[in-house]
C-alpha positions as a printed Julia matrix, in Angstrom:
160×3 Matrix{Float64}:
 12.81  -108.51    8.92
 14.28  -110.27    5.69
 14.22  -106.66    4.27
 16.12  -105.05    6.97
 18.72  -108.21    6.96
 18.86  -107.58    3.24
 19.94  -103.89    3.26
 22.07  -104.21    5.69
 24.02  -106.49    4.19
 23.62  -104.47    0.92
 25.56  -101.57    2.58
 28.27  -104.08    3.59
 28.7   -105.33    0.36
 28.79  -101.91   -1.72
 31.12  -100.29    1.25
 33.71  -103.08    0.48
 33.66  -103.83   -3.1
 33.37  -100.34   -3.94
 36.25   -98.91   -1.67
 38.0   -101.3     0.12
 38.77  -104.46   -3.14
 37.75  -101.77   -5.58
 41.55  -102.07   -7.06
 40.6   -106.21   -7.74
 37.73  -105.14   -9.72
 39.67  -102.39  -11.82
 42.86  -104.5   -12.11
 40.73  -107.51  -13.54
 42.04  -110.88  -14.21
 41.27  -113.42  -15.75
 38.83  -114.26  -13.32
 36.81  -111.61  -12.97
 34.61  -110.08  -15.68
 35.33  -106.51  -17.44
 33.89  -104.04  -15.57
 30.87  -102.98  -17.62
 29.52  -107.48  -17.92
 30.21  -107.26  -13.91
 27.99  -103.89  -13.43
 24.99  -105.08  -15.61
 25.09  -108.42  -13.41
 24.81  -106.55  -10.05
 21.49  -107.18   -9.71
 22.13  -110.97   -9.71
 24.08  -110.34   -6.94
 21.71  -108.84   -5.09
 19.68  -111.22   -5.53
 22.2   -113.74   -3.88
 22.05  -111.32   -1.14
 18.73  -111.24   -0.71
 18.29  -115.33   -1.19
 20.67  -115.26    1.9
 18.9   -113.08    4.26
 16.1   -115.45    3.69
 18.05  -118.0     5.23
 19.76  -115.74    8.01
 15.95  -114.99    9.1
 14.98  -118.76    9.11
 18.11  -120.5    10.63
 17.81  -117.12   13.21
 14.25  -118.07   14.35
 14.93  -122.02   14.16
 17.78  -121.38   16.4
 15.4   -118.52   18.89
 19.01  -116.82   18.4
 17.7   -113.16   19.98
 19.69  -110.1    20.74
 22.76  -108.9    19.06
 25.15  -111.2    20.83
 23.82  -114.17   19.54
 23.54  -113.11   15.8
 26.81  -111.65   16.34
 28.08  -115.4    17.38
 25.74  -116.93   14.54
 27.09  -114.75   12.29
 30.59  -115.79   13.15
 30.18  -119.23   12.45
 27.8   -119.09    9.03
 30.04  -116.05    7.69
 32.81  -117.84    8.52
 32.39  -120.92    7.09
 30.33  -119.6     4.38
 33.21  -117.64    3.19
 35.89  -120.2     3.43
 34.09  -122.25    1.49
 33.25  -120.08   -1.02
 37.07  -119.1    -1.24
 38.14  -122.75   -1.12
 35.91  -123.52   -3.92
 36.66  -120.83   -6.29
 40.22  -121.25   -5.85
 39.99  -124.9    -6.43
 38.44  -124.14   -9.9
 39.46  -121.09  -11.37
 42.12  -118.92  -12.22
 41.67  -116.91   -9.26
 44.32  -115.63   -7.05
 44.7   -117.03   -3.27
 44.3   -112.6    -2.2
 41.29  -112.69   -5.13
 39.39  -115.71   -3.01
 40.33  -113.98    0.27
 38.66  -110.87   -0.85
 35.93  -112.7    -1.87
 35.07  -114.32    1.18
 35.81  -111.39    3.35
 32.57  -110.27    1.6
 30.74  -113.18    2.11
 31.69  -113.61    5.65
 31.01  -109.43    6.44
 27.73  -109.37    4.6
 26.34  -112.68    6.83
 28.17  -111.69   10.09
 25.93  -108.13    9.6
 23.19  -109.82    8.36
 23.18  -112.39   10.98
 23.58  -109.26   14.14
 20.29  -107.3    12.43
 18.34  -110.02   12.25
 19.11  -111.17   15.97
 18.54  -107.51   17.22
 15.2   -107.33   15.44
 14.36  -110.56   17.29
 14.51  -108.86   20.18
 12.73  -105.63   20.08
  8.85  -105.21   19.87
  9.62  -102.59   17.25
 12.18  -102.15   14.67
 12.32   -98.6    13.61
 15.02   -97.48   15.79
 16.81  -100.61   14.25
 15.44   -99.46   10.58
 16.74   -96.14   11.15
 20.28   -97.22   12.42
 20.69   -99.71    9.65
 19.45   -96.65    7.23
 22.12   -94.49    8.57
 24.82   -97.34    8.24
 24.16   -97.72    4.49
 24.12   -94.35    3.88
 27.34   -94.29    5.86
 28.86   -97.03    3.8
 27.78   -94.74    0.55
 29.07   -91.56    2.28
 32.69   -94.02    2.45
 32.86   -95.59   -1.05
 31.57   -91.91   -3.52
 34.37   -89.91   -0.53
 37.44   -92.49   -1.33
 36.1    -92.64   -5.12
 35.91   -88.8    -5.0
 39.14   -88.24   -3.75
 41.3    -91.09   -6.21
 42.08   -93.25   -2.84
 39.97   -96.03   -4.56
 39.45   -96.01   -8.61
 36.27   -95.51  -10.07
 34.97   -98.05  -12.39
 35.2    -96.92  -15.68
 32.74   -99.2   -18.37
């Protein structure tokens, strides 16, 4: 189940960083690293991802949250206040914009609301292929999105 939480939230994560703040990652900062340091650190990233599904999966069966509804409400409150903490924090300490920290927790908060509806829904089913298969087709979806608007210059592409 972690795995399934974990993808799904990796699809959530690519699908907005790469197409919808892609311009915050081009346009750079002071805050943020040069494109090329910030693509050989993805993997850390994912990592933080996947540390976090852990904890979706646990608080989710702690709680007996099952079905859809319920992660989508557990998701609500831990993406929530997961991500306004997160923005809180980094704006408090570095030279990060208020829209930077915003962005920022969007992520946060999409990646554990998604996280958080998976793991409720495979709670509740006997079997979670149909569930693999639909979160398959959702990250390949959110790939389809981000190499389309990348494709056609609505996003940049990162250039290292």
């Amino acid at each position: 189940m972690v795995a399934l939480v974990w993808f799904a939230m990796l699809g959530v994560d690519f699908l907005l960083n790469g197409a919808v703040f892609a311009r915050m990652y081009q346009d750079g900062g002071a805050f943020l690293l040069p494109p090329a340091q910030a693509a050989a650190r993805i993997p850390l990233g994912y990592l933080a991802f996947l540390l976090v599904a852990f904890g979706i999966v646990e608080v989710d069966c702690r709680l007996g949250i099952v079905g859809v509804a319920g992660g989508i409400r557990l998701g609500l409150v831990l993406g929530g206040l997961g991500g306004l903490v997160w923005a809180l924090s980094l704006y408090s300490i570095a030279s990060i914009t208020a829209a930077e920290a915003g962005a920022l927790a969007f992520v946060w908060f999409a990646a554990v609301f998604v996280g958080s509806a998976v793991a409720a829904a495979a709670r509740a089913r006997a079997s979670v292929r149909r569930l693999a298969l639909a979160v398959a087709g959702f990250d390949l979806g959110c790939f389809a999105i981000v190499v389309a608007a990348q494709s056609s210059g609505m996003v940049p592409t990162v250039t290292m």
